[in-house]
KEKE-3310 file (N, C-alpha, C; in steps of 0.2 Angstrom, whole numbers, plus 5000, padded with zeros to 4 digits):
npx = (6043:6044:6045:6060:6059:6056:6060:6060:6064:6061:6073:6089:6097:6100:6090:6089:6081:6080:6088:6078:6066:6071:6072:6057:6053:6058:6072:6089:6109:6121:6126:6127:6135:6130:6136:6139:6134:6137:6152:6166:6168:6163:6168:6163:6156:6152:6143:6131:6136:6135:6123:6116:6123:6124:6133:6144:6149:6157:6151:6160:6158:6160:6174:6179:6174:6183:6195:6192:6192:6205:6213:6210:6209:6202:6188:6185:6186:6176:6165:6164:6163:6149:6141:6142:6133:6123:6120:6120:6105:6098:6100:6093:6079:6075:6072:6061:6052:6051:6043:6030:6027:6025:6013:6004:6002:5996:5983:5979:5976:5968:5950:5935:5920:5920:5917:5923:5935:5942:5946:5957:5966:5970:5975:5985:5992:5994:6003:6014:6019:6021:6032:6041:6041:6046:6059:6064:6067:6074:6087:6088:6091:6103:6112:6107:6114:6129:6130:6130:6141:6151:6151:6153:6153:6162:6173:6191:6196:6182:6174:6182:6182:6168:6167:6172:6162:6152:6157:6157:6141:6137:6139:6131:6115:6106:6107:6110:6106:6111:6108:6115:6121:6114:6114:6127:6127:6118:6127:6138:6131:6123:6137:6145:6133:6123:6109:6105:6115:6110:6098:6090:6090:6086:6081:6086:6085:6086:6081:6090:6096:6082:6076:6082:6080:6066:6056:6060:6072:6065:6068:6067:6062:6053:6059:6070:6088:6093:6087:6071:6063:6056:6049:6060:6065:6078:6083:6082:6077:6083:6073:6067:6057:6041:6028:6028:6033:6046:6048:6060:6062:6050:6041:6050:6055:6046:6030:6021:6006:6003:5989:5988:6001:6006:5995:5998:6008:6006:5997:6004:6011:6002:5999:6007:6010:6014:6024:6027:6044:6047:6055:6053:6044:6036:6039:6034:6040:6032:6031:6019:6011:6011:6014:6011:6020:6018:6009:6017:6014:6003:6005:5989:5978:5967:5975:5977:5987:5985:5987:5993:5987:5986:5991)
npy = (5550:5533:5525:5512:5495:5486:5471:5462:5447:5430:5422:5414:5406:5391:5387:5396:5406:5416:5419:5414:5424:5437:5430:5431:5444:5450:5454:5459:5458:5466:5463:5473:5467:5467:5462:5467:5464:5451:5451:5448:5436:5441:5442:5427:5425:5415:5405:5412:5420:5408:5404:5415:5416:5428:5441:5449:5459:5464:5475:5477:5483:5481:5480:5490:5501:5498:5501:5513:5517:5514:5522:5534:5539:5547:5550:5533:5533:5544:5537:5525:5532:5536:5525:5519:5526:5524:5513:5512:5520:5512:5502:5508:5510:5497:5492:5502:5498:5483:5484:5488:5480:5471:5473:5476:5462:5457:5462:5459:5446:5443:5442:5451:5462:5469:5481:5487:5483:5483:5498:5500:5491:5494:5508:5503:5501:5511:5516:5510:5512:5524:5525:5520:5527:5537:5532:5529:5542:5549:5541:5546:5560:5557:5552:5562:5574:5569:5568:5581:5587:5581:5578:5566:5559:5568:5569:5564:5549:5543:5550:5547:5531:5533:5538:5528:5520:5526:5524:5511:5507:5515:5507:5495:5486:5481:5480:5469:5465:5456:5446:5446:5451:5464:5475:5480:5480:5491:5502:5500:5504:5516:5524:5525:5532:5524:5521:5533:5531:5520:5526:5525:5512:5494:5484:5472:5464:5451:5443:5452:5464:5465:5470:5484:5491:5496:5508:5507:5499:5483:5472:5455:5442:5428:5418:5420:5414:5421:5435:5446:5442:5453:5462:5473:5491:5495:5505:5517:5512:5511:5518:5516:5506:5507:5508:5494:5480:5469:5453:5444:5424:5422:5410:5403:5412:5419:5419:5410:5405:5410:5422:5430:5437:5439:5449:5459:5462:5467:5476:5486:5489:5497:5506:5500:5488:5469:5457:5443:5435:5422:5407:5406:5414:5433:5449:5461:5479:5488:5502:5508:5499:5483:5467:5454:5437:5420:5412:5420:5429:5438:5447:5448:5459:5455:5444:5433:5425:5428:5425:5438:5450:5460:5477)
npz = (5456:5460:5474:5476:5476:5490:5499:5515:5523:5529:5540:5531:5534:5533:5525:5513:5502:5495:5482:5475:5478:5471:5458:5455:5458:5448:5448:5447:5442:5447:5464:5478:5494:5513:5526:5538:5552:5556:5560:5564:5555:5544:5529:5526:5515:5503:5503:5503:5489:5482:5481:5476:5464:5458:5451:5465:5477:5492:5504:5518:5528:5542:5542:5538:5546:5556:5552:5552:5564:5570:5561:5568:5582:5591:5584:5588:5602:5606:5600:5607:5621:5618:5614:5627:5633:5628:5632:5647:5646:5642:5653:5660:5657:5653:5667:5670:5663:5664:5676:5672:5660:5668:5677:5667:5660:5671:5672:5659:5661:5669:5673:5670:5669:5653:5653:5661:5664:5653:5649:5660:5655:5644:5647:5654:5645:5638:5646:5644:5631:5629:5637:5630:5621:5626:5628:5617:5610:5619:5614:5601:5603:5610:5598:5588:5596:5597:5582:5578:5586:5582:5569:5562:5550:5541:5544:5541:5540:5539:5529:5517:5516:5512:5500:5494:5495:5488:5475:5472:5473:5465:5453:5457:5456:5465:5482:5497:5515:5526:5540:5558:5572:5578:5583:5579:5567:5563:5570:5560:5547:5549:5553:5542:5534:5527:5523:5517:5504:5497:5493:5482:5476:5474:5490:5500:5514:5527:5543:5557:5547:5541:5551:5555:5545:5549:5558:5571:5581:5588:5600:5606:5615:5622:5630:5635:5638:5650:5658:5658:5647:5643:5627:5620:5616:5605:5597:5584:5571:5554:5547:5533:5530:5536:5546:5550:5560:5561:5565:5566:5565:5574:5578:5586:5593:5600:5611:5600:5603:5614:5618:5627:5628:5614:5611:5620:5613:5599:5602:5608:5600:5590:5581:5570:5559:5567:5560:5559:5556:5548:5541:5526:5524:5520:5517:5504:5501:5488:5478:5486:5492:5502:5501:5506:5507:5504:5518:5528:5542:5553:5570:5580:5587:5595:5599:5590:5579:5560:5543:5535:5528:5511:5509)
capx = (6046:6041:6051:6061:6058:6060:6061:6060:6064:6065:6081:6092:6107:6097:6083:6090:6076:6083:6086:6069:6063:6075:6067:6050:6052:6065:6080:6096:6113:6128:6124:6132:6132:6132:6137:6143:6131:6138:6159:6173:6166:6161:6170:6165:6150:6153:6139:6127:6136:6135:6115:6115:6121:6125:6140:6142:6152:6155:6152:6163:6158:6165:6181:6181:6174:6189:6200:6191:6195:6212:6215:6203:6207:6199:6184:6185:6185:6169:6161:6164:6157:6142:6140:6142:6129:6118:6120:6114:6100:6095:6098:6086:6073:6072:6070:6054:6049:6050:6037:6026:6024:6021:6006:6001:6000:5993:5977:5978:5976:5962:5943:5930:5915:5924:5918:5926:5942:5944:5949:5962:5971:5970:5979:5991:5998:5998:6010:6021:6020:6024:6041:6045:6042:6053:6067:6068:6069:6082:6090:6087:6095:6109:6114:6108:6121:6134:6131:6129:6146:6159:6151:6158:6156:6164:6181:6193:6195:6176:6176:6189:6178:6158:6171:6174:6156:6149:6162:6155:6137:6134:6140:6125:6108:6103:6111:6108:6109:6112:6105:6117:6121:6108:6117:6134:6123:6116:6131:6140:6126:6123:6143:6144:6127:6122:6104:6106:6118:6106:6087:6088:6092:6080:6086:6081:6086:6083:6083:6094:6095:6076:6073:6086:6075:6060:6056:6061:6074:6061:6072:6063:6062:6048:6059:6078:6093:6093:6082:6065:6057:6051:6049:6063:6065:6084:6088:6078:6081:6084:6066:6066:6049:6037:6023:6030:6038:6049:6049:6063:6062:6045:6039:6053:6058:6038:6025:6012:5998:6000:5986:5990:6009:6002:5991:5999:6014:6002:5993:6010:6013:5995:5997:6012:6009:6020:6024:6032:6044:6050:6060:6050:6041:6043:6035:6038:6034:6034:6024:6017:6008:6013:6014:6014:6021:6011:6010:6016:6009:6004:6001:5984:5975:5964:5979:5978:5990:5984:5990:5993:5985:5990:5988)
capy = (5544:5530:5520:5507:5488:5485:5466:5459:5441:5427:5421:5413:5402:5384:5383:5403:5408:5424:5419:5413:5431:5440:5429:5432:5452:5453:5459:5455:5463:5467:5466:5474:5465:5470:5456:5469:5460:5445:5451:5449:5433:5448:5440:5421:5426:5412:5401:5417:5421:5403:5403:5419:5416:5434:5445:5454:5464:5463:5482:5477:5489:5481:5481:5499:5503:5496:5504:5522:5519:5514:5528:5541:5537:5550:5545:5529:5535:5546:5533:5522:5535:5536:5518:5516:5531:5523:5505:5517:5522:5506:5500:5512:5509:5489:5492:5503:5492:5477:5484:5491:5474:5466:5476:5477:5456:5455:5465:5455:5439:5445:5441:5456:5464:5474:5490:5491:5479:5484:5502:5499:5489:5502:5512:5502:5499:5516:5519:5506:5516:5532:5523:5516:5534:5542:5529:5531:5549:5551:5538:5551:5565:5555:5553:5571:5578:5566:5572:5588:5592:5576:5576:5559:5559:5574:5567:5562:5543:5542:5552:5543:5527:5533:5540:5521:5517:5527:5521:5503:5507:5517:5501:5491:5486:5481:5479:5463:5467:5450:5449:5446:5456:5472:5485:5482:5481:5494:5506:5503:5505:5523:5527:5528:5533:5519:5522:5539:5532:5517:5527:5526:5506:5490:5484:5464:5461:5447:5443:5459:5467:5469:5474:5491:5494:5497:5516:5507:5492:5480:5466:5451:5434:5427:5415:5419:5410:5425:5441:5444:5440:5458:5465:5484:5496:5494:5513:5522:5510:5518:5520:5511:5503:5513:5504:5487:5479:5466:5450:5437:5418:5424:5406:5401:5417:5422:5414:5415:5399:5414:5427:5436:5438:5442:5455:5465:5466:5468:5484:5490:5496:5498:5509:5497:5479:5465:5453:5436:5433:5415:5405:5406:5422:5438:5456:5465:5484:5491:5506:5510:5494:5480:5463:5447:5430:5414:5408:5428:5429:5444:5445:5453:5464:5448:5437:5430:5424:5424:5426:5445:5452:5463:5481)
capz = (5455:5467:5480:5475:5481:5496:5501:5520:5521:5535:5542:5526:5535:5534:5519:5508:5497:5493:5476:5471:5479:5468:5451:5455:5457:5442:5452:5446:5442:5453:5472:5486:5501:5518:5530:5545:5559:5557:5561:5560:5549:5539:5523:5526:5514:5499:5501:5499:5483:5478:5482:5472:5458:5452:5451:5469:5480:5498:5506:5522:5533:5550:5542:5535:5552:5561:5550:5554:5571:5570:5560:5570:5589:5594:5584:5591:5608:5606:5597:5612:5624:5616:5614:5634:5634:5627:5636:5652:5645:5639:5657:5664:5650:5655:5674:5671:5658:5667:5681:5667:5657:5674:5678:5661:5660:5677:5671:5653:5661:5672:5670:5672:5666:5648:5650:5668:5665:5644:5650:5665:5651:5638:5649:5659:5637:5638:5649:5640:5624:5634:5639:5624:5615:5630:5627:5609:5611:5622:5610:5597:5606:5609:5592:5586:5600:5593:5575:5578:5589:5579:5563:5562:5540:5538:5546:5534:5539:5537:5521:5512:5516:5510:5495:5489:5496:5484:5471:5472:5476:5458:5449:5459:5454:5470:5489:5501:5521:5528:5550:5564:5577:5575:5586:5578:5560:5563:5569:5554:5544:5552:5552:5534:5529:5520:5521:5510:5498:5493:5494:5476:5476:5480:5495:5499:5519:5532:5550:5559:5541:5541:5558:5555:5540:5551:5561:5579:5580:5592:5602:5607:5616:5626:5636:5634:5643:5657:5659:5661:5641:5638:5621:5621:5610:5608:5592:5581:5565:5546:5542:5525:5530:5538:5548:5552:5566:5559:5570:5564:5569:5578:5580:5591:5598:5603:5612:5598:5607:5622:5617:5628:5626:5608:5610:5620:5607:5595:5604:5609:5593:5588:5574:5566:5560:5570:5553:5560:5547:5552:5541:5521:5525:5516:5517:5500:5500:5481:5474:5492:5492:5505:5499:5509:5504:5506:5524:5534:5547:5558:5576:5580:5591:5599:5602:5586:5573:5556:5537:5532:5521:5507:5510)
cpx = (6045:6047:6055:6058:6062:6058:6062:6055:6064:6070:6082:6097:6105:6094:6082:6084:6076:6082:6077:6065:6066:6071:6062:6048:6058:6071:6086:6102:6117:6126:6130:6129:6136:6132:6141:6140:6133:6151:6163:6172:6163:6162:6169:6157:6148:6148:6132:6130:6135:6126:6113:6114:6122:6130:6139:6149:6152:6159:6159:6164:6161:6170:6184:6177:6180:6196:6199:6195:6201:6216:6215:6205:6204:6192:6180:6181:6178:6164:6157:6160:6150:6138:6139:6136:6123:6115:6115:6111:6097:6093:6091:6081:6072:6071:6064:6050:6048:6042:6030:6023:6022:6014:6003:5998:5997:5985:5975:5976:5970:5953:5937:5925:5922:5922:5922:5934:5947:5950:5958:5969:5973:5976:5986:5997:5999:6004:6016:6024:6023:6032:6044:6045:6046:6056:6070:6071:6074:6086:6092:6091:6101:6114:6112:6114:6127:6135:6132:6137:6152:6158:6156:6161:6158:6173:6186:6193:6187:6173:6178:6183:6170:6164:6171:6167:6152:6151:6158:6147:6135:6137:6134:6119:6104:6108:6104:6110:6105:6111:6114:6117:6118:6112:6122:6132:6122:6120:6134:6137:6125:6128:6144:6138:6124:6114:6102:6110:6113:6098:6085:6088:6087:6085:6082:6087:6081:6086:6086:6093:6087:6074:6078:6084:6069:6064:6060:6065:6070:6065:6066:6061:6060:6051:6066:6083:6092:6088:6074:6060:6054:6052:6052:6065:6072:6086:6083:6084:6082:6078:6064:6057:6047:6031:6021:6034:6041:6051:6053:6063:6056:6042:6044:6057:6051:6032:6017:6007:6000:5997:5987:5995:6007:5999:5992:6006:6010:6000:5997:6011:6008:5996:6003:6011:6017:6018:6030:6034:6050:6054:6052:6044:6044:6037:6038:6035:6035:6027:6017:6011:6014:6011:6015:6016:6016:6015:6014:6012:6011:6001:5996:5982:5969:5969:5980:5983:5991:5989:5989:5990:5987:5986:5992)
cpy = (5539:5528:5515:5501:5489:5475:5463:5451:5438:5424:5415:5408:5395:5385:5392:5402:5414:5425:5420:5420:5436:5439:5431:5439:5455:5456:5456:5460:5461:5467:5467:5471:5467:5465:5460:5466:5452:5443:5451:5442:5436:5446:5431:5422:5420:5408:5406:5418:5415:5403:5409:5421:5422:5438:5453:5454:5463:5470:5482:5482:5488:5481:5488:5504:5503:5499:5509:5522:5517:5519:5534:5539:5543:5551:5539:5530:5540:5540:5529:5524:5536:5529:5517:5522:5528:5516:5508:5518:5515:5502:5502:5511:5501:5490:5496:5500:5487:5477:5484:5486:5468:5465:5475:5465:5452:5455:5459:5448:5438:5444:5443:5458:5469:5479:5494:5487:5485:5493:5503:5493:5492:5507:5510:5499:5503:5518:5515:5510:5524:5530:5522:5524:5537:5539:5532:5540:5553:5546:5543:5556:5564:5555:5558:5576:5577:5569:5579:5590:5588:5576:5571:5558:5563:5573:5563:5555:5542:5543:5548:5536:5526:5535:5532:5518:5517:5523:5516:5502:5512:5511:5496:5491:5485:5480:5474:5466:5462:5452:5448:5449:5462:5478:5485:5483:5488:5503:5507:5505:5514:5526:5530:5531:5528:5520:5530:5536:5525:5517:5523:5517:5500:5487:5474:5464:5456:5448:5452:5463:5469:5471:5481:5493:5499:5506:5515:5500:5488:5472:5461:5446:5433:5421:5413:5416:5414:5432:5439:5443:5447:5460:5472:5485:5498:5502:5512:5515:5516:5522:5518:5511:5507:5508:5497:5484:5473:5461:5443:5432:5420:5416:5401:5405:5420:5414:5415:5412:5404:5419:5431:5441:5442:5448:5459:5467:5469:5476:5487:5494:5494:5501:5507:5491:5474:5459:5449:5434:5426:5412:5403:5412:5428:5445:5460:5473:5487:5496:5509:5505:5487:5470:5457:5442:5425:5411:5415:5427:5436:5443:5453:5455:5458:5444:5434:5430:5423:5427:5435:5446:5458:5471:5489)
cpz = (5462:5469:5477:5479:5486:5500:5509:5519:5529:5536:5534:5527:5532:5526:5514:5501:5494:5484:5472:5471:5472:5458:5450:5455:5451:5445:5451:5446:5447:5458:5475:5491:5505:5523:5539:5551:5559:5559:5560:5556:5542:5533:5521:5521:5505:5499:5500:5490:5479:5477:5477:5464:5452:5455:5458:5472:5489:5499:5513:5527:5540:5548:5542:5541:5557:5557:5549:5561:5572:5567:5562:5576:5591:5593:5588:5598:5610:5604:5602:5619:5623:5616:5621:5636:5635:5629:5643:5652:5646:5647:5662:5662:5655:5663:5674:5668:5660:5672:5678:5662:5664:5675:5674:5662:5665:5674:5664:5655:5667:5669:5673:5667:5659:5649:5659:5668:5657:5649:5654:5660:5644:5643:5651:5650:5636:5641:5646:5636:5627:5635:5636:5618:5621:5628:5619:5606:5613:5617:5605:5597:5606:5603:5587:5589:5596:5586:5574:5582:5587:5573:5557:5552:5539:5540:5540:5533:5536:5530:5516:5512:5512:5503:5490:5488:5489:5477:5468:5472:5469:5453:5451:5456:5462:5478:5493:5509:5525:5537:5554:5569:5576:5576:5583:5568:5560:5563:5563:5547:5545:5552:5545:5530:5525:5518:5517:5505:5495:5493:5487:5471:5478:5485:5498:5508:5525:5539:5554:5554:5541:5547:5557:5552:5542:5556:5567:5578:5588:5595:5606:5608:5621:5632:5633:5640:5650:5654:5660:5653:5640:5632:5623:5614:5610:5602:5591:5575:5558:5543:5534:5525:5535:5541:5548:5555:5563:5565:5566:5567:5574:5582:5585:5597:5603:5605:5607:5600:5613:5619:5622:5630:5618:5606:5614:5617:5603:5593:5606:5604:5587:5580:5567:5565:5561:5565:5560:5552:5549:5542:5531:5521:5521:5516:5510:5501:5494:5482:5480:5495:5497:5504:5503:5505:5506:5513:5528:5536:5553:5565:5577:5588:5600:5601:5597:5582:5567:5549:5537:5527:5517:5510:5505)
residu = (UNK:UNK:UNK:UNK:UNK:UNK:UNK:UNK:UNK:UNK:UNK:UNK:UNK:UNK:UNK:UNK:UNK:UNK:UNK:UNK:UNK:UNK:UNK:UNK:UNK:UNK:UNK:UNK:UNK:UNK:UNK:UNK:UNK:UNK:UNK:UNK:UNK:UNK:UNK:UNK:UNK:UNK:UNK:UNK:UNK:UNK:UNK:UNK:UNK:UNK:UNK:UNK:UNK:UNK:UNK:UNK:UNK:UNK:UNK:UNK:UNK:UNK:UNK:UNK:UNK:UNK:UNK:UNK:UNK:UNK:UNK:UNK:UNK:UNK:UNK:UNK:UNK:UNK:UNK:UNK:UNK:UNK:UNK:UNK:UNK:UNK:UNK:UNK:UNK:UNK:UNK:UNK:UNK:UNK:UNK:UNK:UNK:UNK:UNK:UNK:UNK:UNK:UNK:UNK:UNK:UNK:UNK:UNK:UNK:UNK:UNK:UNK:UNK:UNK:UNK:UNK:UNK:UNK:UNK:UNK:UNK:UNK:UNK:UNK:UNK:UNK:UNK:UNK:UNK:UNK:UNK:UNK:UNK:UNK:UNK:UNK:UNK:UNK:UNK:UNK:UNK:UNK:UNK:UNK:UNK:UNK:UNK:UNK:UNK:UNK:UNK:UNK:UNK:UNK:UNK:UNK:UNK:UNK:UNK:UNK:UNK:UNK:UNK:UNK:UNK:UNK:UNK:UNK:UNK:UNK:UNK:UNK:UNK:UNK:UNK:UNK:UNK:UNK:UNK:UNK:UNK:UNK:UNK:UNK:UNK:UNK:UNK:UNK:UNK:UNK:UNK:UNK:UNK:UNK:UNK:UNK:UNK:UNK:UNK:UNK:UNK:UNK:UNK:UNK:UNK:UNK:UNK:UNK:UNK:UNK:UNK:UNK:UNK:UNK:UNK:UNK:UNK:UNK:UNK:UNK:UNK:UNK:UNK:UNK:UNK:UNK:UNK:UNK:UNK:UNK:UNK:UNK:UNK:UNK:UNK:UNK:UNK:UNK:UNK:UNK:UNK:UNK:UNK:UNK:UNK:UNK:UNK:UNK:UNK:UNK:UNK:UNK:UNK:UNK:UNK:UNK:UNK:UNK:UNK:UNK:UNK:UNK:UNK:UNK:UNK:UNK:UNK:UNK:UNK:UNK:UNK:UNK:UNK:UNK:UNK:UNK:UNK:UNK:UNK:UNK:UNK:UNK:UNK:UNK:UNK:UNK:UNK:UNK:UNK:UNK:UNK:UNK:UNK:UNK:UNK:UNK:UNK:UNK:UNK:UNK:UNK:UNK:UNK:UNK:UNK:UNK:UNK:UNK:UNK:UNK:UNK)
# end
């Protein structure tokens, strides 16, 4: 039996095209939405169900999160340890990262014979990739420890919770996982399991929602109010999609007229396509097959930014 659909869309607040994606792949029915990345606004969700148009369900995860941990302090309290664990980590990760995209852009923006330059920039992206595969790893651990010694589902707040989840999640046809805030998406999203309880469901998310879909959630802005603008590797997302780096609002969060801002995202994560999914963009994957819409765009390996192609 194959995959269900799987839908990644771009951001939805302004010019929503969700429906129209929905007509055009025949997806209809009951949906569950997931609006945890977006707060304690979590229920202000009436102008998606208006744009939508079909009979849905809000999963309310950041609530039914907040009411584990009011029931669970002592959950709570590990949860929170782990949380400030992995803040730490995260700080050590950007301070070698920082040095390691310097050099690296120093080399890229240099002009030498290729077969004595090309190599010394091959490597020094290695060493990125080497960082960015330790960070995630220790990421990983983090949260195999955690699992392994609180078995956070197995508690009864938690329980009682995936209990109803389910409940309302075999009446669905499809679930929606609306962006906001990634990390706090993504926690609740991982507290309940939800990427187990919907393998068997198509899944249609944008913005934040489709970056936790992906194998590694990729944070990313080329020239933010403070910091230094690197591309980091902030979790291990759900794995839904499988060899895609999901870049929302790319064309106002990325420099794509910099090839060589470009191509070393690109070649960063060589063996996964970085899909700009801007604001009418849309990656579908069905039947193991990877569908672009008209006008995706991918950033490539020369620096370029063109249309996707289907694969």
């Amino acid at each position: 039996m194959s995959a269900p659909i799987t839908c990644l869309l771009g951001p939805q607040r302004f010019d929503p095209d969700v429906a129209g994606v929905l007509a055009e792949h025949r997806l209809a029915g009951r949906v569950a939405m997931v609006t945890a990345g977006w707060q304690e606004r979590e229920r202000e969700d009436q102008e998606l169900r208006d744009h939508l148009a079909l009979p849905a369900v809000n999963l309310e995860l950041y609530r039914r999160a907040e009411e584990v941990f009011k029931s669970d302090e002592e959950l709570f309290r590990l949860h929170r340890a782990r949380q400030e664990q992995l803040r730490r980590l995260q700080k050590f990760y950007r301070i070698r990262l920082e040095y390691l995209l310097e050099c690296t852009r120093d080399l890229f923006g240099r002009e030498a014979e290729p077969d004595l330059l090309e190599p010394e920039k091959e490597d020094a992206l290695e060493s990125v990739r080497r960082l960015d595969h330790h960070h995630l790893t220790r990421v990983r651990e983090v949260h195999r420890e955690f699992e392994e010694r609180h078995s956070p589902r197995s508690r009864p707040a938690v329980a009682r919770q995936r209990e109803q989840l389910k409940a309302i999640l075999n009446e669905a046809d499809l679930v929606m996982i609306a962006g906001g805030h990634a990390a706090v998406l993504l926690n609740r999203l991982r507290l309940f399991g939800l990427d187990g309880l919907v393998r068997t469901l198509p899944v249609v998310a944008w913005s934040a929602g489709a970056m936790v879909l992906a194998e590694q959630i990729v944070l990313f802005h080329d020239s933010p109010p403070q910091g230094a603008g690197n591309a980091e590797i902030l979790d291990a997302g759900l794995g839904r999609c499988t060899g895609v780096v999901p870049l929302p609002q790319a064309s106002t969060r990325l420099r794509l007229n910099d090839p060589v801002r470009v191509s070393i995202l690109a070649r960063r994560f060589r063996d996964q396509t970085c899909i700009a999914l801007d604001p009418g963009s849309r990656i579908i994957l069905s039947g193991g097959r990877r569908l672009p819409g008209r006008g995706t765009r991918q950033l490539h390996h020369d620096g370029s930014v063109r249309q996707v192609e289907p694969a």
